[in-house]
C-alpha positions in Angstrom: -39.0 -2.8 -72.1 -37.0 -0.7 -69.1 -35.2 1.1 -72.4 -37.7 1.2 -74.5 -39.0 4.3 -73.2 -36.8 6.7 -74.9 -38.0 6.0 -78.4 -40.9 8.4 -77.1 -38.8 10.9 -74.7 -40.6 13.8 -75.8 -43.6 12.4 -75.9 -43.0 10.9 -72.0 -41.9 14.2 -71.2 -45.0 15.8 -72.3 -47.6 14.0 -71.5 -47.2 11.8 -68.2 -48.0 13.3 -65.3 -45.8 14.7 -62.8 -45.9 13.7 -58.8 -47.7 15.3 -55.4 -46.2 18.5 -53.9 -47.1 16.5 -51.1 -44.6 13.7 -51.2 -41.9 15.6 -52.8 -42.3 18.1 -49.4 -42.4 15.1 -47.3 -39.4 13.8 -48.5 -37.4 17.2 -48.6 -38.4 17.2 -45.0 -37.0 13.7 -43.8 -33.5 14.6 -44.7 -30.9 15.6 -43.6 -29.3 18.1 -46.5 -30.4 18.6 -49.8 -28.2 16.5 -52.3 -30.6 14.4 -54.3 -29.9 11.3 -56.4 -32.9 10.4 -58.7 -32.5 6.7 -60.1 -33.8 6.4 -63.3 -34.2 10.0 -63.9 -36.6 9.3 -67.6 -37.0 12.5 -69.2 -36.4 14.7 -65.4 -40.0 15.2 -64.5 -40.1 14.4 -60.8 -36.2 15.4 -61.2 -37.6 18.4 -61.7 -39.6 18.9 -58.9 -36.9 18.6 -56.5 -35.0 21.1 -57.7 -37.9 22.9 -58.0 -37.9 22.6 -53.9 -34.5 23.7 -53.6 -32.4 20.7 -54.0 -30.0 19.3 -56.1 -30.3 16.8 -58.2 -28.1 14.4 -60.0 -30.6 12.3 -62.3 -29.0 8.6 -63.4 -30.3 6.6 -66.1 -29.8 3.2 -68.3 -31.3 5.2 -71.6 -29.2 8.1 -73.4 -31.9 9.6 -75.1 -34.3 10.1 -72.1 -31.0 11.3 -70.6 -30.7 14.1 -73.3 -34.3 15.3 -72.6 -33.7 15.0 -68.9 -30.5 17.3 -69.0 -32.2 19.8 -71.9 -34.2 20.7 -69.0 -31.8 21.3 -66.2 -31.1 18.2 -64.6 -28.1 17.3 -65.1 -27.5 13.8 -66.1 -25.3 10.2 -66.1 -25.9 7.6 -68.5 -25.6 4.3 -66.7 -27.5 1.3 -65.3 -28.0 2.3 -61.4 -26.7 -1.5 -60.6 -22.8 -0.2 -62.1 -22.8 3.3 -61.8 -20.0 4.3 -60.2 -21.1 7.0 -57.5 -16.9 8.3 -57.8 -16.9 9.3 -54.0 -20.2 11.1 -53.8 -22.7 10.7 -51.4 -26.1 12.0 -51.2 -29.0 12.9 -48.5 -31.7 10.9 -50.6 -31.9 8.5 -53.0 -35.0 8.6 -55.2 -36.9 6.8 -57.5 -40.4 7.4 -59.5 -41.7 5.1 -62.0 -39.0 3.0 -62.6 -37.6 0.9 -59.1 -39.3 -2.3 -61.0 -36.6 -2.1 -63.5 -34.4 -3.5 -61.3 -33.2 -6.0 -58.6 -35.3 -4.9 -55.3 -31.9 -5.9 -53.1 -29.1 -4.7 -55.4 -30.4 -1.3 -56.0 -31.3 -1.0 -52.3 -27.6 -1.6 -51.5 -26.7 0.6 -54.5 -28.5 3.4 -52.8 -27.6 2.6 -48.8 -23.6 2.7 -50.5 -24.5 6.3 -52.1 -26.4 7.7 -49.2 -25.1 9.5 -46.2 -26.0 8.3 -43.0 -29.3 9.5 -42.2 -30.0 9.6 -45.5 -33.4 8.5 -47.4 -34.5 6.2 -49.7 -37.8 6.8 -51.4 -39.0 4.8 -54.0 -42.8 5.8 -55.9 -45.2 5.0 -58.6 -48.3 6.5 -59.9 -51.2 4.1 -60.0 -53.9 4.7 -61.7 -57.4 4.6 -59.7 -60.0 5.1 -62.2 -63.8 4.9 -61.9 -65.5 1.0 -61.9 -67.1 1.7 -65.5 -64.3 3.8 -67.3 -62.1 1.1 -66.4 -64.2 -1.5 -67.5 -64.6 0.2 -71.0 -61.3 0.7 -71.3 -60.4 -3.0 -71.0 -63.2 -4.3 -73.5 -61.3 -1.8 -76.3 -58.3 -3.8 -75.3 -60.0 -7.2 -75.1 -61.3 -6.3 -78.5 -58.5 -4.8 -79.9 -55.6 -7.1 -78.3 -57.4 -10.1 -77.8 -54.1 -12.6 -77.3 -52.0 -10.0 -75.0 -50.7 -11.4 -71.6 -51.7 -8.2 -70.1 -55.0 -6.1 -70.3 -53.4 -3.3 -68.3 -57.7 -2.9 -67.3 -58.9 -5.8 -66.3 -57.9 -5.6 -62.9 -57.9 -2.4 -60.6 -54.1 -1.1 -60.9 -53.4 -0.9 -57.5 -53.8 -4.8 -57.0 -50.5 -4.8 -59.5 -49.0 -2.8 -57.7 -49.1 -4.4 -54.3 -46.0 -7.1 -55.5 -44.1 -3.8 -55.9 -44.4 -2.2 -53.2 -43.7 -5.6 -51.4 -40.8 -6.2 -53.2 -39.1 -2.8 -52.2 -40.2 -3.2 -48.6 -38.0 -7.0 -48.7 -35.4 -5.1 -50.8 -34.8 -2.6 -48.3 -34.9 -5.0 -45.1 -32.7 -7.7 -46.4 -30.1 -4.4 -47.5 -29.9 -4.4 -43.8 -28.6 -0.9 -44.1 -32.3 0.8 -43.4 -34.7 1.1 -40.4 -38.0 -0.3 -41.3 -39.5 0.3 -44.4 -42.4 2.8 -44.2 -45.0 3.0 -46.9 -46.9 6.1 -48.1 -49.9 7.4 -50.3 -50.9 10.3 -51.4 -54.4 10.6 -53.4 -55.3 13.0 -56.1 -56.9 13.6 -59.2 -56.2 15.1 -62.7 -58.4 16.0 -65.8 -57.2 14.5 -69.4 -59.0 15.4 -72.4 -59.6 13.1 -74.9 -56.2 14.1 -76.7 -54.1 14.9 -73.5 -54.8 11.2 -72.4 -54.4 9.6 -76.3 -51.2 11.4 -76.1 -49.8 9.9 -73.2 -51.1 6.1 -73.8 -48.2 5.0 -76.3 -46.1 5.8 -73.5 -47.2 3.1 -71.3 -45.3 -0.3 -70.9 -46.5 -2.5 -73.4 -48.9 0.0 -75.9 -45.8 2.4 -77.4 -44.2 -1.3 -78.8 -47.3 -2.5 -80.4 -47.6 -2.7 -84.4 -49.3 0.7 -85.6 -51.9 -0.7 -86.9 -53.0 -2.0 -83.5 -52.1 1.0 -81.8 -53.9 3.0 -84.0 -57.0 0.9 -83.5 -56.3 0.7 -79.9 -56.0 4.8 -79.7 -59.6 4.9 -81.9 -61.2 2.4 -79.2 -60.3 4.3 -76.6 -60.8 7.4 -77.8 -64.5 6.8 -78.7 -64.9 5.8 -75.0 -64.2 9.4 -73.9 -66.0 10.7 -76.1 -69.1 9.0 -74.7 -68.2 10.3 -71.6 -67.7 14.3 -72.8 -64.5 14.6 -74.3 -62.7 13.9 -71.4 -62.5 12.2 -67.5 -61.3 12.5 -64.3 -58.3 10.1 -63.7 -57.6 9.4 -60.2 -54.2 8.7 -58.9 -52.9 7.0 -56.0 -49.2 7.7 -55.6 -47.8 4.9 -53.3 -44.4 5.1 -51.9 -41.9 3.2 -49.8 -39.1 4.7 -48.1 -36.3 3.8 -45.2 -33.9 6.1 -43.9 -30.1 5.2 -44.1 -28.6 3.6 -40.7 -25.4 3.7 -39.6 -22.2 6.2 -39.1 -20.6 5.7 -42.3 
């Protein structure tokens, strides 16, 4: 699934959201330069955002064609898996990662990143979770119980952030058992965005698990949901809880 992204790069590109000022300012704050290694760049949109603050970025990612996107738009990019990339001497001041540390081992790619980062250096890992309200969320997952009654996942059923949690979890062991970090910190920053019914219809084959589904059942998934928000309006208020964990590089060399 980790590659399967990039059979919708532009779409990804266009429609998922981007990441708080906020974090991306507290992160340029906590280190000590401004050389920039994004794991699992996708398509360059929080990429972007750092250089956008004044960094610069070098963007690494398993999937070519979210790599061509990624670098159409300035960020220049290497197509690898972060777990063999070969850093070729260079070091960097952080080490980030949004939407896509699950993809791999919590451990390896914390060593990965405490071998590419200078000392002093940061690690910041970071999803957006969706935090939507009690009955939009509870519509939304009867259109998939109705729609995709045998699927292993009803991405709805559950509040978002609960899934989450393991993550988040996982890093924080990842970058302990490194044993190259001080302790793991964990942040969150809370906001909200507007989708109209077609912004958010456009960016729902892009999530894990929808974009691979037969077209049939996406198209009858996309009509399901679609008549939900149009109950509502035409539209909704998606709230976002962007949860991060970060350790700063130890050592002298």
């Amino acid at each position: 699934m980790a590659e399967s992204f990039g059979a919708e790069a532009g779409r990804y590109d266009r429609a998922r959201p981007d990441y708080p000022q906020a974090l991306v300012d507290r992160v340029v704050a906590a280190i000590p330069g401004t050389d920039v290694l994004d794991v699992g760049v996708g398509t360059g949109i929080a990429a972007r955002q750092f250089l956008a603050a004044g960094c610069r970025v070098l963007g690494v990612d398993v999937d070519a064609r979210m790599a061509d996107v990624a670098r159409a738009s300035g960020v220049e990019t290497e197509v690898a898996a972060f777990e063999t990339w070969d850093p070729a001497g260079r070091t960097f001041d952080a080490v980030v990662s949004a939407q896509a540390w699950h993809w791999m081992d919590a451990v390896a790619g914390a060593a990965c990143a405490a071998r590419a980062l200078r000392p002093g250096g940061r690690l910041a890992v970071f999803w957006n979770v969706f935090v939507l309200a009690p009955d939009v969320r509870e519509a939304f997952a009867d259109v998939h119980r109705r729609v995709l009654p045998d699927a292993p996942l009803n991405p709805w059923a559950a509040a978002p952030l609960d899934a989450y949690g393991p993550l988040s979890a996982k890093a924080v062991d990842g970058m302990r058992r490194a044993a190259a970090f001080d302790a793991p910190q964990e942040w969150r920053f809370d906001w909200e965005r507007e989708y109209t019914r077609e912004q958010w219809l456009d960016q729902l084959p892009t999530h894990g698990g929808t974009g691979g589904l037969p077209p049939a059942a996406l198209t009858e998934l996309l009509r399901g949901i679609g008549g939900v928000i149009d109950e509502l309006g035409g539209g909704f208020t998606m709230g976002y809880a962007t949860v991060a964990v970060t350790a700063r590089r130890t050592g002298s060399a």
